[in-house]
MDTraj code that builds the backbone (N, CA, C; nanometers):
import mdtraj as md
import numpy as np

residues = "UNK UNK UNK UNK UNK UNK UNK UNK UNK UNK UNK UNK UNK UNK UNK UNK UNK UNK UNK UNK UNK UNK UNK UNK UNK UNK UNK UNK UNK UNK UNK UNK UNK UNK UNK UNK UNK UNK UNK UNK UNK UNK UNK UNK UNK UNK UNK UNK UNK UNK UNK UNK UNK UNK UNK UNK UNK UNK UNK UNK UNK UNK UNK UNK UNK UNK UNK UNK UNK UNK UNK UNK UNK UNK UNK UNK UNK UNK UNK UNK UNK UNK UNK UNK UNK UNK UNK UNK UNK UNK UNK UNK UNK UNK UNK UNK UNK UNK UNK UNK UNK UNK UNK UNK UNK UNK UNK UNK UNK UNK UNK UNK UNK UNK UNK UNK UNK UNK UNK UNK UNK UNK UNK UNK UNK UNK UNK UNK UNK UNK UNK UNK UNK".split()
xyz = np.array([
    [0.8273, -0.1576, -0.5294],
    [0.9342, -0.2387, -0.4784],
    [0.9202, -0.2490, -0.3253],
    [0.8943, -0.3560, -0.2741],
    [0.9203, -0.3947, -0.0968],
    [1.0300, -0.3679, -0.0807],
    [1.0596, -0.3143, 0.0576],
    [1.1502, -0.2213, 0.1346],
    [1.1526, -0.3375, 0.2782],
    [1.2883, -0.3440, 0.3299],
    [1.2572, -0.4064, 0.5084],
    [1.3444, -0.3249, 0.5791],
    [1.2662, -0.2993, 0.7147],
    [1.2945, -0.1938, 0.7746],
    [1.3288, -0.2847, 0.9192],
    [1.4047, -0.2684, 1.0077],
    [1.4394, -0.2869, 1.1272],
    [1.5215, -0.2244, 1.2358],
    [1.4672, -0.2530, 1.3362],
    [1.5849, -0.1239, 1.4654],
    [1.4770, -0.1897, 1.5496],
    [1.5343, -0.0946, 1.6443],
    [1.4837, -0.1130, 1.7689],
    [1.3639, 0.0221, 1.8474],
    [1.3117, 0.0086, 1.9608],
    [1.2252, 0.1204, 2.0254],
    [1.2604, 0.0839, 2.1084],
    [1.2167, 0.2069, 2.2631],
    [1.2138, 0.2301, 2.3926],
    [1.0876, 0.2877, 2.3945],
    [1.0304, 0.2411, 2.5108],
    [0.8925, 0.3105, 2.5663],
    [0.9455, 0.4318, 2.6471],
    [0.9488, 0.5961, 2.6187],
    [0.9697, 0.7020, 2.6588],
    [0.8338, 0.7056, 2.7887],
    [0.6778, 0.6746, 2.7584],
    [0.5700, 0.7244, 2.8764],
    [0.5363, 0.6037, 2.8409],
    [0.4717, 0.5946, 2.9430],
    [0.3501, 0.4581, 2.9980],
    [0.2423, 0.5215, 3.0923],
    [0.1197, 0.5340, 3.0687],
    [0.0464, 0.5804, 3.0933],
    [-0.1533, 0.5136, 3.1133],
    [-0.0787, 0.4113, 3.1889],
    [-0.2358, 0.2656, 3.2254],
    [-0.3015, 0.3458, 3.3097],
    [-0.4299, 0.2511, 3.2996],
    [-0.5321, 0.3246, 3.3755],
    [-0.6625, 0.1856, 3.3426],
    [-0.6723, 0.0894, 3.4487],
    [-0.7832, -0.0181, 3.4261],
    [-0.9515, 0.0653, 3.4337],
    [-1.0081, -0.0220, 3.3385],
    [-1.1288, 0.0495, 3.3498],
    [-1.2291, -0.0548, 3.4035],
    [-1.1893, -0.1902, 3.3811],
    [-1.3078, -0.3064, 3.4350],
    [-1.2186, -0.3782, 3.4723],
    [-1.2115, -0.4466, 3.6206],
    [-1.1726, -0.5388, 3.6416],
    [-1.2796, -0.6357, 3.7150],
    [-1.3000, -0.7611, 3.6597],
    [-1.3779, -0.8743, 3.6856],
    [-1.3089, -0.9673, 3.7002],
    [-1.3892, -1.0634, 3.7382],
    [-1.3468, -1.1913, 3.7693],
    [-1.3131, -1.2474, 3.6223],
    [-1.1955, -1.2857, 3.5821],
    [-1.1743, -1.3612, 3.4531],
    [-1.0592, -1.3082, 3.3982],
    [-1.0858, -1.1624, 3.4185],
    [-0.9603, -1.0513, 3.3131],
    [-1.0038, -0.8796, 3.3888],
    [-0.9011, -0.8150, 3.3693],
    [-0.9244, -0.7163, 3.3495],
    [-0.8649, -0.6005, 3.2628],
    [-0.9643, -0.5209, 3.2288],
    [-0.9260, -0.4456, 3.1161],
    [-0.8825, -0.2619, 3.1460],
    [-0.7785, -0.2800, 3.0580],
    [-0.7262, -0.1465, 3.0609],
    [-0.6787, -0.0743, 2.9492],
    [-0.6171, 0.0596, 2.9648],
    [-0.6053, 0.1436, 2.7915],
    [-0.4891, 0.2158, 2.8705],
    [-0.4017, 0.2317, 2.7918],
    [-0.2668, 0.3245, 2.7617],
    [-0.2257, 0.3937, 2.6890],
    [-0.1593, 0.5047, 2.7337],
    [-0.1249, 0.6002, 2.6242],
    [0.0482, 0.5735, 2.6527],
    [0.1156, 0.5432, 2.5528],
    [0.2658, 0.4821, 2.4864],
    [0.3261, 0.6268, 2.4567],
    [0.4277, 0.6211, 2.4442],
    [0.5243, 0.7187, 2.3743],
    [0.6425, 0.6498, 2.3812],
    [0.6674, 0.6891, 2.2296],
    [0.8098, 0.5855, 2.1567],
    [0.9214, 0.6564, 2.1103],
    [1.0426, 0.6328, 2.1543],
    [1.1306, 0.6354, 2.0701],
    [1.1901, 0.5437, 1.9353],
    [1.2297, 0.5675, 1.8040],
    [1.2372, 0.4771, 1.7458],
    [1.3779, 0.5230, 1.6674],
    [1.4807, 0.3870, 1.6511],
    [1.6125, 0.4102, 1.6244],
    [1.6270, 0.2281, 1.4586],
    [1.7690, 0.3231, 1.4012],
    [1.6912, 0.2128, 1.3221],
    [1.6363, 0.2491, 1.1559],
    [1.5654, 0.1600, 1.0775],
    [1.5167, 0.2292, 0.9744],
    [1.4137, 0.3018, 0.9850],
    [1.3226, 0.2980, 1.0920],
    [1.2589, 0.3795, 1.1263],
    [1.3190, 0.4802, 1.2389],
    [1.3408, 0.6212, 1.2324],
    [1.4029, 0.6991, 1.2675],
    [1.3155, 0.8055, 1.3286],
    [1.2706, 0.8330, 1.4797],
    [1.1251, 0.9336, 1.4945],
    [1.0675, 0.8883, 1.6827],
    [0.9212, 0.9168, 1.6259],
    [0.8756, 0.8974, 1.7836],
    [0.7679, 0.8602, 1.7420],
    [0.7096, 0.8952, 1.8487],
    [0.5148, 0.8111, 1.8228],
    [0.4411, 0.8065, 1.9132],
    [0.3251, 0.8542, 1.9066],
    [0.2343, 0.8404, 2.0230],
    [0.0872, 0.7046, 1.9909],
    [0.0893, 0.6369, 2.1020],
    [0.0059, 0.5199, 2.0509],
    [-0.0535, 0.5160, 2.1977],
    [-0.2205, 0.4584, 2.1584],
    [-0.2984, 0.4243, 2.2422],
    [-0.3738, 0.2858, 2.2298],
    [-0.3406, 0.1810, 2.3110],
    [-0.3982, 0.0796, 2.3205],
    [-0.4773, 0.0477, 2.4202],
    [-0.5648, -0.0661, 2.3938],
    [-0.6723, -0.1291, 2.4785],
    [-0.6140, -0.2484, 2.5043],
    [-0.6072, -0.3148, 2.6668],
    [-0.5400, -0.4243, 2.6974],
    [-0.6251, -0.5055, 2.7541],
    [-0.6131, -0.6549, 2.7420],
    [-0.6603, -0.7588, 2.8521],
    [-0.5636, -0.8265, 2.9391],
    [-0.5899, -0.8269, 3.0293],
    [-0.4658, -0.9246, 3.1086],
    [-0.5768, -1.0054, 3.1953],
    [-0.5628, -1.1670, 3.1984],
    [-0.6791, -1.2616, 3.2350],
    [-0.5916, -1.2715, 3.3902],
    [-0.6617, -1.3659, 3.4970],
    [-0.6272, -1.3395, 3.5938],
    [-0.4961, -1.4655, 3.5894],
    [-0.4571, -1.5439, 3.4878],
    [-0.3753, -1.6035, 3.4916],
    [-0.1902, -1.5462, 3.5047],
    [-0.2482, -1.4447, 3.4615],
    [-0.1299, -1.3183, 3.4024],
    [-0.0165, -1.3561, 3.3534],
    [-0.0140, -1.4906, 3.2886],
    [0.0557, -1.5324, 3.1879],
    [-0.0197, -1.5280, 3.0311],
    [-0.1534, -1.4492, 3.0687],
    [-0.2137, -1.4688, 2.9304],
    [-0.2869, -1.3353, 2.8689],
    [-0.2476, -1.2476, 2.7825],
    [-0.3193, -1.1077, 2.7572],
    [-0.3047, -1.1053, 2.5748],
    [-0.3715, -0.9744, 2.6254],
    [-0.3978, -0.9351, 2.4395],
    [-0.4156, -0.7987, 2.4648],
    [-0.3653, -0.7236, 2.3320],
    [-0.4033, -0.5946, 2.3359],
    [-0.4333, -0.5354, 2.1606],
    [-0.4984, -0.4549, 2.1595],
    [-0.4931, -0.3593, 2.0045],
    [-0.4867, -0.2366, 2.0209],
    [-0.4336, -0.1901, 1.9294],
    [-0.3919, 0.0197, 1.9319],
    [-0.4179, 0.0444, 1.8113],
    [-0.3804, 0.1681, 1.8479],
    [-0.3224, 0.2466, 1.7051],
    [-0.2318, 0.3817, 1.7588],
    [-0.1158, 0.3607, 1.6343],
    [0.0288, 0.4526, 1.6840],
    [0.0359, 0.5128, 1.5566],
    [0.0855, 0.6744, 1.5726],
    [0.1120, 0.7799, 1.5181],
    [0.2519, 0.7601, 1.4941],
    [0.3407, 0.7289, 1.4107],
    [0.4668, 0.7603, 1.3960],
    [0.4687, 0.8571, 1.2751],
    [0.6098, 0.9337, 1.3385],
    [0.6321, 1.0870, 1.2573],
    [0.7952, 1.0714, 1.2950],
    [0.8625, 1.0883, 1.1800],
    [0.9793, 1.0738, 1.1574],
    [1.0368, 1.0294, 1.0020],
    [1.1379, 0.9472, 1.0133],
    [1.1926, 0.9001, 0.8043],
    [1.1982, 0.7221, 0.8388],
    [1.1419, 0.7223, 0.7123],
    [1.1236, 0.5627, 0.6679],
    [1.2227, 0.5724, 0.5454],
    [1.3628, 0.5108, 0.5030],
    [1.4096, 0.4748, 0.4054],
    [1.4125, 0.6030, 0.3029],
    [1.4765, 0.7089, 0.4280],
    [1.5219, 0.8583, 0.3922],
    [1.4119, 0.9474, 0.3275],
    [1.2820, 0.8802, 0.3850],
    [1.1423, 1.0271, 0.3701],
    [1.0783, 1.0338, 0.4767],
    [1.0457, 1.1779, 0.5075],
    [1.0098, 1.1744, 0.6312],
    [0.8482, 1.1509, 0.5897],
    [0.7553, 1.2106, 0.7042],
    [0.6359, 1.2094, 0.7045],
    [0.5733, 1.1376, 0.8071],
    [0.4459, 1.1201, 0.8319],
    [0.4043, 1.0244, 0.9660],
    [0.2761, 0.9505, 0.8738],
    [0.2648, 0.8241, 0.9642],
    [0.1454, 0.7116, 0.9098],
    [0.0781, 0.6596, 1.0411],
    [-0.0415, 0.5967, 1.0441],
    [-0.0341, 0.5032, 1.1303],
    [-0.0595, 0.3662, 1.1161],
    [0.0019, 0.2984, 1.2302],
    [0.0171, 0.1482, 1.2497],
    [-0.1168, 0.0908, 1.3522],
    [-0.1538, 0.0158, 1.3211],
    [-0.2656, -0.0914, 1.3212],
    [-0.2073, -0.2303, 1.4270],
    [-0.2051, -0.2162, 1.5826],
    [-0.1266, -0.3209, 1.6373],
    [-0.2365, -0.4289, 1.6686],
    [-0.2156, -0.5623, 1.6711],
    [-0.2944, -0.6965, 1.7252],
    [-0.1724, -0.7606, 1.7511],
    [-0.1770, -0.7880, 1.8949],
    [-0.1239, -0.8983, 2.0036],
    [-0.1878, -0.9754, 2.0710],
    [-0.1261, -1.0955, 2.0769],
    [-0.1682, -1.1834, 2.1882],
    [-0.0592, -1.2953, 2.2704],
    [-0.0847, -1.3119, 2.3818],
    [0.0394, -1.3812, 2.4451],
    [-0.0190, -1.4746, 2.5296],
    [0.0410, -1.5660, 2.5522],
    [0.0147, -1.6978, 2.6527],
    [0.1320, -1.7843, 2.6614],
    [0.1250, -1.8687, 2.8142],
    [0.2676, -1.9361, 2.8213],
    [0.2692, -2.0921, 2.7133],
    [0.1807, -2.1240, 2.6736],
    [0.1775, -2.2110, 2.5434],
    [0.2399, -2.1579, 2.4213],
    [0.1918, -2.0811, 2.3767],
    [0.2233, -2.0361, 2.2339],
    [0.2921, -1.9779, 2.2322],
    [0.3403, -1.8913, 2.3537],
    [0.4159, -1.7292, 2.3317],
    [0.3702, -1.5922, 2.2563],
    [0.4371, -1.5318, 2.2205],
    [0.3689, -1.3562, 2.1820],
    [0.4109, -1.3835, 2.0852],
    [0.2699, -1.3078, 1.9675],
    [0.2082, -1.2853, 1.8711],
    [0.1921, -1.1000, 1.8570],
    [0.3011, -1.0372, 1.7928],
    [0.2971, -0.9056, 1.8061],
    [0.2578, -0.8428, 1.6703],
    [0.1824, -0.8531, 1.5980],
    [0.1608, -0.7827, 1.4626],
    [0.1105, -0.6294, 1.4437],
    [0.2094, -0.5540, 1.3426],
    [0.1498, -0.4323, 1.3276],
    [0.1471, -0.3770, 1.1634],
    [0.0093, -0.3361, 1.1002],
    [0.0168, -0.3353, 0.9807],
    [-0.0086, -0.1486, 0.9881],
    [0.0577, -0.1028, 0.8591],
    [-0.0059, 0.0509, 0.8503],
    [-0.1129, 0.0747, 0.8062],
    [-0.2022, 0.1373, 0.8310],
    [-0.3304, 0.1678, 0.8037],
    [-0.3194, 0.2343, 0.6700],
    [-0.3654, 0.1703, 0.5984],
    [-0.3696, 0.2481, 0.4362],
    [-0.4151, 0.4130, 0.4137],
    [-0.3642, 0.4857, 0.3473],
    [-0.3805, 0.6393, 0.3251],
    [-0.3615, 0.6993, 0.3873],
    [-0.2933, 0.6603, 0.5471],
    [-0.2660, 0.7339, 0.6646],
    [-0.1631, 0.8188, 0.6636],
    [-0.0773, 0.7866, 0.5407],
    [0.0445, 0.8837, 0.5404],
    [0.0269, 1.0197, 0.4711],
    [0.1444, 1.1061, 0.5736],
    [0.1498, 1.2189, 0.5166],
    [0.2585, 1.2629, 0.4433],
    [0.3224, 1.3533, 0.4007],
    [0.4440, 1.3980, 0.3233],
    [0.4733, 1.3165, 0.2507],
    [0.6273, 1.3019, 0.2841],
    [0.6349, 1.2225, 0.1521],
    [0.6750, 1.0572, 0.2003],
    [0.5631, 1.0400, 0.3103],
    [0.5264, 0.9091, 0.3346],
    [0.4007, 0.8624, 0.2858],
    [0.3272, 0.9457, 0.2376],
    [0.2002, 0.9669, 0.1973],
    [0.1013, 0.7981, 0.1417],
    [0.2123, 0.7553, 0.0704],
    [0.1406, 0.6095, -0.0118],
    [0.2064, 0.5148, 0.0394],
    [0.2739, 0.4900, 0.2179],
    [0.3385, 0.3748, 0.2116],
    [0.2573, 0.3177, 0.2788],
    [0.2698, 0.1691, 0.2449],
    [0.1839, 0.0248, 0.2733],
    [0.2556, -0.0671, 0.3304],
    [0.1798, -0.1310, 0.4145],
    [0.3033, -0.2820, 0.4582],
    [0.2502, -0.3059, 0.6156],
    [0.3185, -0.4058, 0.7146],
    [0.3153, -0.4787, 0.7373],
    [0.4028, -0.5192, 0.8623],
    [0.4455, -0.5804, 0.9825],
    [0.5472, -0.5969, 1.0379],
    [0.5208, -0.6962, 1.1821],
    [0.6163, -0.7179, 1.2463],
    [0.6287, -0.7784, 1.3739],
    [0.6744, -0.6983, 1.5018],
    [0.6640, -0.6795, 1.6120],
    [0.7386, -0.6098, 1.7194],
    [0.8104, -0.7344, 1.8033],
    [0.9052, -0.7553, 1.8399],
    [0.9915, -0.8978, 1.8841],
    [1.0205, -0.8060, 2.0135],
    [1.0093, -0.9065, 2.1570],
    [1.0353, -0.8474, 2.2738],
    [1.1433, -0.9551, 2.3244],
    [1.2565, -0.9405, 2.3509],
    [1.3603, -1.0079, 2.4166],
    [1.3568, -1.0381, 2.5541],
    [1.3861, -1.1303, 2.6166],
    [1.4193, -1.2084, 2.7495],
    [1.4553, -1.0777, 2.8197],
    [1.5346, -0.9387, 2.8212],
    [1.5305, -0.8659, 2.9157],
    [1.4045, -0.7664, 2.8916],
    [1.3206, -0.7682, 2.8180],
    [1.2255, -0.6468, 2.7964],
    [1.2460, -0.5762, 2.7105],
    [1.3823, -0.5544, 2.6027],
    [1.3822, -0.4283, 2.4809],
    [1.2862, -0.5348, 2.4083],
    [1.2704, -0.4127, 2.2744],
    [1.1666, -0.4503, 2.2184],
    [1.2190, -0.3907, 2.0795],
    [1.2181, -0.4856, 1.9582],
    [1.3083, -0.4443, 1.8140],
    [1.1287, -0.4746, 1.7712],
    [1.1670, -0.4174, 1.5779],
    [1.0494, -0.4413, 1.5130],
    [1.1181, -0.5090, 1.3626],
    [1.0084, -0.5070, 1.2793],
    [1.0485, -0.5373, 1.1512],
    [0.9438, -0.4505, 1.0900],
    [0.9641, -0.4338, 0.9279],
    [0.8484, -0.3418, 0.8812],
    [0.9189, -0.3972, 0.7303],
    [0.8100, -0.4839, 0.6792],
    [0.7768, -0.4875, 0.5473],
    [0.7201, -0.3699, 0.5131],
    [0.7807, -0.2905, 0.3488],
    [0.6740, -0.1545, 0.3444],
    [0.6696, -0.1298, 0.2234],
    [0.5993, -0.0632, 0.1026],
    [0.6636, -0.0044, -0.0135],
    [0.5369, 0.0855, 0.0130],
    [0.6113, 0.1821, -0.1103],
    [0.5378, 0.3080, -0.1754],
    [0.4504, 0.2944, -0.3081],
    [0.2991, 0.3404, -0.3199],
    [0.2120, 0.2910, -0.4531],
    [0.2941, 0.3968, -0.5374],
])
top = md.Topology()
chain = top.add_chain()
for i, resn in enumerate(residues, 1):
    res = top.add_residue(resn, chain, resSeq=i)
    for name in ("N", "CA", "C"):
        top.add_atom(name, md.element.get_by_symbol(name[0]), res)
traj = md.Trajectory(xyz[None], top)
C-alpha cells in the first residue's frame, strides 16, 4: 500500500568547500545536517556535489542523505538519492528517491520517491511517496 508523507526541514550545518572553479561553473561538495518535522520525524546527515555556472541563476547538485528517525510510526534509517537542477527559465527541479535495501529496522523494505519544494523565503518542505515490500 503507498503511504504520503509531508512536513517540513531546516538545515541545522552547512558545510561548502569549492574544489574547481573555472571559467563556466564552479564546483563544490557539502556536508548538510537536517532537521526533519512532519511525517518524517528525525535528522540526517547528507553530502552533496554542487555546480553553480557563473550565471548564478543556474546550478545543479546530487547527494546522498542518511535519515534516521520514524516514517508512518517505524523508526529505522534509509537513504535518499537527491537530483536537482535550477535555472531562471524553468525554475527548481528537486527530486529525491530512496535507495532500495538501504533501510534498517523496521524501515528495512521501504521504497518510494519524493520532491523537496523551497519557498520564496528559503524554508524548504518535502513530499515522500513510500510503501513497505
Amino acid at each position: 500500500m503507498t503511504e504520503y508523507a509531508k512536513g517540513a526541514f531546516t538545515i541545522e550545518g552547512w558545510d561548502q568547500e569549492t574544489f574547481d572553479e573555472a571559467e563556466g561553473a564552479a564546483l563544490s561538495q557539502a556536508k548538510v545536517t537536517k532537521t526533519f518535522t512532519g511525517d518524517l520525524t528525525g535528522t540526517s546527515s547528507t553530502r552533496i556535489l554542487m555546480c553553480l555556472t557563473q550565471v548564478e541563476t543556474s546550478s545543479a547538485y546530487v547527494g546522498f542523505e542518511r535519515f534516521s528517525g520514524t516514517v508512518g510510526g517505524r523508526a529505522g534509517t534509509f537513504v535518499l538519492h537527491h537530483n536537482a537542477t535550477a535555472d531562471a527559465a524553468d525554475g527548481q527541479a528537486l527530486y529525491w528517491a530512496i535507495v532500495p535495501d538501504s533501510g534498517t529496522g523496521d524501515l528495512r523494505t521501504i521504497r518510494g520517491a519524493g520532491q523537496i519544494i523551497v519557498d520564496g523565503a528559503g524554508g524548504h518542505a518535502y513530499t515522500l511517496e513510500y510503501s513497505f515490500d
